[in-house]
N, C-alpha and C positions, 0 to 999 in steps of 0.2 A: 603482570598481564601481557602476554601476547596481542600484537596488533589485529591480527584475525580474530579473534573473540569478537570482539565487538561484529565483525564479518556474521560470524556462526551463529550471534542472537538475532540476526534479522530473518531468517527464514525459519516458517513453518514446524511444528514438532513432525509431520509428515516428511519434510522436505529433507530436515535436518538428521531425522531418522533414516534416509536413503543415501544420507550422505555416509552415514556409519557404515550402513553394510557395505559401501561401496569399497571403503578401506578397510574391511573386514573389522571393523571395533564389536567386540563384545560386548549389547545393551542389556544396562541393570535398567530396570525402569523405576525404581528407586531412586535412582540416582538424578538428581538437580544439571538443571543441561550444564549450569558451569564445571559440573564435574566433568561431565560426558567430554566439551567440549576440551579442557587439558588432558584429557585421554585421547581424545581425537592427534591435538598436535604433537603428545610425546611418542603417538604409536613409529614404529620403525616403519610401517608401511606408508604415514602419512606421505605425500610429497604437493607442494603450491602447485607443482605446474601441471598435476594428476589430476588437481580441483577443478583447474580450469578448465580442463578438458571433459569432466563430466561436468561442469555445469553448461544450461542452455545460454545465448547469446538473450535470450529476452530478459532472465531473470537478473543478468548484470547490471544492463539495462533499468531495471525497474532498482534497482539499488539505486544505483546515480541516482534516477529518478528521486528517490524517497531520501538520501542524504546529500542531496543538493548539487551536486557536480553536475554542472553547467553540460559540460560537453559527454551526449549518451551515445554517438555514433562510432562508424569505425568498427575494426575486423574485432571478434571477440577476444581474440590477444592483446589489440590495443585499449579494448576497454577493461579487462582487467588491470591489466597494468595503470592502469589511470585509478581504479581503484585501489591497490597494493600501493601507489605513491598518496591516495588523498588518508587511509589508513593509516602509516607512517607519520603522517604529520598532525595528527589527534596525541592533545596533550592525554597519555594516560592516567593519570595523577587523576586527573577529574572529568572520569566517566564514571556516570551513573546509571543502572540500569536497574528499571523498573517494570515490575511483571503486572498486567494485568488480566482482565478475562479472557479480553479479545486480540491483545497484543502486545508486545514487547517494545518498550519505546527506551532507548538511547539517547541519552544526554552529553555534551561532552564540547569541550572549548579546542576549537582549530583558528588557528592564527585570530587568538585575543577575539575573536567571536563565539558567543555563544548555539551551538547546533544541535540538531537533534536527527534521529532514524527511527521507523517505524518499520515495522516486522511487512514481509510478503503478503498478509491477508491483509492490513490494514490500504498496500495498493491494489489488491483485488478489488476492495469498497471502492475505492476512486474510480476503477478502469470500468467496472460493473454501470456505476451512475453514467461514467461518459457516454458509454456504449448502449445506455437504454435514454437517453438525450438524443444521442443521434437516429436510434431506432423512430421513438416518437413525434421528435420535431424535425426530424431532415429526412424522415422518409430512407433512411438510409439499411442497408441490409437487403433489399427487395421487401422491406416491413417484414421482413422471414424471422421470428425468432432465436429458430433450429442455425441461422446462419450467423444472426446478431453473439451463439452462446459461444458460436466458432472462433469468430474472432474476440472474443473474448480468452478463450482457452489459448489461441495463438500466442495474446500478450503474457500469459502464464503456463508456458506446454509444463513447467514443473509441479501445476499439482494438477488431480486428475478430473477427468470430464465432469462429475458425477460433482463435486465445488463449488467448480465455475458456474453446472446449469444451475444450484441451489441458490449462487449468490447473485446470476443476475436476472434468477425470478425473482427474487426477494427485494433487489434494487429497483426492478419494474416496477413491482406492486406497489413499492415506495414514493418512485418517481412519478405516477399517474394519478397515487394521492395526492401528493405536494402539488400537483396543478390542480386538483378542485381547491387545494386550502390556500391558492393563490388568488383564484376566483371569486374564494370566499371574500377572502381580505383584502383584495385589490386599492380599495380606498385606501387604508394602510399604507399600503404599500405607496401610493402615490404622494398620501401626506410625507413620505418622509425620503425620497427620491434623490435629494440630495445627502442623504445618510447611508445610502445602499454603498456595499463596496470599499465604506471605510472603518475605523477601529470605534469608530462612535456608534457603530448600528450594535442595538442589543436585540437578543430573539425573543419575538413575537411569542406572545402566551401559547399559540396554534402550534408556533416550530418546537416550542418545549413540547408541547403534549407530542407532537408529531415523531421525536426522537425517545419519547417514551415508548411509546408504540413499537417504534422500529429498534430495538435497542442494540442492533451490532451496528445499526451509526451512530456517528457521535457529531459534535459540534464542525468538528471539520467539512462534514457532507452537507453544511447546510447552504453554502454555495446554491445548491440545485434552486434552492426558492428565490435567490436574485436572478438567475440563468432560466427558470421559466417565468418572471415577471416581464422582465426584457423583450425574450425570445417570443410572451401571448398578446403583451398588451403594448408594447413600446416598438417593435419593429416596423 
């Protein structure tokens, strides 16, 4: 296995599909992305530093982000390169990668630690929640939607407008639920105040129904229900 593979499964079948043409690869859509992708690097056109240069400085960013490297700043040269050394040092031997509806999640041990990566839509869900938190409780955006989907698209210019506004109405919708079913339960929530936050809180019968409901989030989004307990009845 090539160290960029595990690269090529974090983004989008959209994203990852632009990335072909971009190096002219011929797609079978037949073909399984780990195919595509060791077509990708044996092509004579491929080149690392061609990549870099078509990709946006946010979406590298949003890698760091999503496999843990500390440090996301810096020219988009320097942060590739930080990503090309934290790839490099991923034991290949034991990566695992696991396909599901909504994402591709990456398994895999770097220095005798156990880590994982989740695909570009899976930070789209997280940056969507931030971005309609701060819409609703910081008054932030001008409360303007059309500006709140802006800066959304900002943090992902790699996939297109038409995504980003589906996925953070959909986080809206979500997130303005989640504070009635805060309200609801608020006693709940207070008996157990000293459990919020740590590995001992288990979800509330509400938050299961609530992620049934919403079902491209998943257990990771549920953050949002400590984040408006805090942020309606605690500040």
């Amino acid at each position: 296995m090539n160290y960029l593979t595990i690269f090529f499964y974090y983004f989008t079948e959209q994203r990852f599909s632009e990335i072909l043409d971009y190096f002219g690869i011929n797609k079978n859509n037949r073909k399984k992305r780990k195919e595509l992708i060791t077509q990708l690097l044996e092509h004579d056109n491929f080149q690392v530093d061609l990549l870099k240069e078509f990709l946006f400085k946010a979406e590298l960013q949003n890698f760091c982000k999503s496999a843990g490297i500390s440090k996301c700043s810096g020219s988009k040269k320097e942060i590739f390169e930080r990503i090309v050394l934290f790839l490099k040092n991923i034991d290949l031997s034991t990566v695992k990668i696991s396909m599901f509806n909504q994402y591709t999640e990456i398994s895999f041990v770097i220095e005798n630690k156990e880590s994982r990566i989740k695909d570009s839509s899976e930070m789209l869900k997280f940056n969507a929640l931030i971005i309609a938190h701060r819409l609703v409780d910081y008054w932030k955006y001008d409360k303007n939607e059309e500006k709140a989907i802006k800066a959304l698209r900002s943090l992902h210019p790699e996939l297109p407008l038409d995504i980003c506004t589906e996925m953070f109405t959909y986080a809206l919708n979500a997130y303005r639920e989640a504070i009635e079913i805060v309200e609801e339960n608020r006693a709940v929530y207070y008996k157990n105040l000293n459990k919020l936050g740590t590995k001992e809180w288990e979800a509330l019968p509400c938050e299961v129904a609530f992620l049934k409901k919403y079902k491209k989030l998943n257990k990771n989004q549920l953050w949002i229900f400590e984040q408006i307990f805090f942020w309606h009845h605690l500040k």
